[in-house]
N, C-alpha and C positions, 0 to 999 in steps of 0.2 A: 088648442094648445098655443097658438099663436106663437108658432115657430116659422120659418120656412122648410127647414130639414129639420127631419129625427136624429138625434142619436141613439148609433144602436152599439151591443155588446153582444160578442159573442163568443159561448160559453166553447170551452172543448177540452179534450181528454187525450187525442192521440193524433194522428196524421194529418188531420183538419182539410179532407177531399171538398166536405162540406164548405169550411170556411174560404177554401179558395175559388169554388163555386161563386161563394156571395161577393170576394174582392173582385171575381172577375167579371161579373154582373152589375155589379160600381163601376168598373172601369170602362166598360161597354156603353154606360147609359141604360140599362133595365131594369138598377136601382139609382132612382135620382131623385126620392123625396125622402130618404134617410142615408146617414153614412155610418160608415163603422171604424168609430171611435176608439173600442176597446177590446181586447181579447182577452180572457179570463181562462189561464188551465188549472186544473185542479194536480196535474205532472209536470214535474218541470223538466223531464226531457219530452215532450211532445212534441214532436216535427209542424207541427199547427204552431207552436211560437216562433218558430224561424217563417213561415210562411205567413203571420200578423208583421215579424221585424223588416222583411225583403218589402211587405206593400207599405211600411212607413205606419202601421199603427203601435199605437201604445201597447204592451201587454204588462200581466199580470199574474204572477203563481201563487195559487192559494191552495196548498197543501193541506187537505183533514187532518194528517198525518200530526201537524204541528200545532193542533189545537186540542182540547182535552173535552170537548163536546163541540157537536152538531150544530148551536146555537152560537158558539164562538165562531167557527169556521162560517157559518153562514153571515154572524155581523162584519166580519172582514171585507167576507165581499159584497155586502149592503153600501161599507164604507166606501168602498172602490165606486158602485153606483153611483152615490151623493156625489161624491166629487166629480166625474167625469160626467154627472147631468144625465142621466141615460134613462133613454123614453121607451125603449124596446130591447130585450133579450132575448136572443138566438141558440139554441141548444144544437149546437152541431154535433154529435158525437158525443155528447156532456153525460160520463157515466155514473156519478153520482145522484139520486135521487132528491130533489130538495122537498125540503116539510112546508106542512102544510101556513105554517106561520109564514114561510117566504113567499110561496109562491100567493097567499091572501094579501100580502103587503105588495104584490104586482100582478094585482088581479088582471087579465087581459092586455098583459104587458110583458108574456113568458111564452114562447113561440116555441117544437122542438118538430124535426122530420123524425119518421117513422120510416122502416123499410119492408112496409106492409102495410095494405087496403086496412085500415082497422074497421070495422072488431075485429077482424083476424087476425093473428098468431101477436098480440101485443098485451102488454100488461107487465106487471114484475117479472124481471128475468128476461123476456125476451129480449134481445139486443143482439146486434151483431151479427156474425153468420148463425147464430141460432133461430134467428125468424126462418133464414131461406131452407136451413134445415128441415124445420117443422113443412113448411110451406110444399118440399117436395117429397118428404115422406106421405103427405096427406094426397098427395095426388094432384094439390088443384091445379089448374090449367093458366090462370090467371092470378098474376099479385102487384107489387108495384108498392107506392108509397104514398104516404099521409104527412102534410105540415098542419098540427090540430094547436091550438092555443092548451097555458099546462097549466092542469090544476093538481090539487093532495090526491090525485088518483094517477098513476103511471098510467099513461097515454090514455086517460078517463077525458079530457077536455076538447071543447067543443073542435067539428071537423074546418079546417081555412082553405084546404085544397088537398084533391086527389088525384092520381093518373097511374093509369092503369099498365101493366108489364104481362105480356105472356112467356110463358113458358113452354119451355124444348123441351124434348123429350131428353135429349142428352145432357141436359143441364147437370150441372155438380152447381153444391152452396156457394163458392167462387165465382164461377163463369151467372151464377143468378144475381149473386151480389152487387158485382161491376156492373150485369147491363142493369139492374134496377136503379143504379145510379147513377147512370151515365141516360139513363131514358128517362128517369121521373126524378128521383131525388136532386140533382144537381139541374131542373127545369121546374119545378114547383117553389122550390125551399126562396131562389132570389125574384121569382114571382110576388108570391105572398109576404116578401118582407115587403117590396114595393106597392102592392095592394095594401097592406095594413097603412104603412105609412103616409102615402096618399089620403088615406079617409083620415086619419090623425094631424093633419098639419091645420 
């Protein structure tokens, strides 16, 4: 690519734990062969845009709401891409699903954390405390998190990094949530932006 650093974007929906994870993995030095240029919400009250404006990034609200198809909404934020140059996209949180035209137009250039070992409890609909839901109903013993690259299939794309989370017996969806991401999600996700990026420069 004949960069020195990537520009990266990253997408989100609501609190942005995620994306403060990854400013604070830039600031640390854990990510230092991309930076994050751009924040994209699809909400425009997401407490993730005050947490892109406090680290000094650009943001951006791009509302479905105010487009009249999928394809519009989605060139909006193509246009935002072009212009901000951006090499890699970050799905923190990002609760829209993008089609399969988008995410082909950035083939192995669409990054999202999972908060669960996939194949399990992931696919349409899972999200949220709905994974740790499933995850302790079924019993298992063991879950944790997946950063897999994104294809036209909900969490179908190939695996970038896994780490594993046990599970208490006294665990509630909450108390599972936080330590899954406090133990893998917020240690994986600015890993593997740095891994990718690294082999990208």
């Amino acid at each position: 690519m004949n960069k020195n650093i990537l520009n990266i974007a990253v997408f989100v929906s609501g609190g942005g734990t995620n994306l403060q994870a990854l400013i604070d993995a830039q600031n640390s030095g854990i990510i230092k062969s991309g930076r994050i240029v751009l924040v994209i919400s699809d909400n425009p009250n997401a407490y993730a845009l005050t947490r892109a404006e406090n680290a000094g990034i650009k943001t951006e609200i791009v509302s479905k709401k105010d487009f009249n198809s999928t394809s519009e909404f989605e060139q909006k934020i193509i246009n935002h891409l072009k212009a901000n140059d951006i090499d890699l996209i970050v799905l923190a949180g990002f609760l829209k699903i993008l089609s399969q035209s988008f995410t082909s137009l950035y083939k192995d250039k669409i990054i999202n954390v999972h908060p669960s070992l996939i194949p399990s409890f992931c696919g349409e609909g899972f999200y949220g405390l709905k994974v740790h839901e499933c995850a302790l109903q079924r019993g298992v013993k063991i879950t944790g998190a997946t950063v897999h690259f994104v294809n036209e299939i909900p969490d179908g794309g190939r695996i970038i990094m896994q780490k594993a989370v046990q599970i208490k017996d006294d665990d509630t969806p909450q108390a599972l949530q936080k330590r899954v991401m406090e133990q893998a999600e917020w240690i994986i996700l600015p890993q593997s932006v740095e891994k990718i990026c690294k082999e990208r420069i």
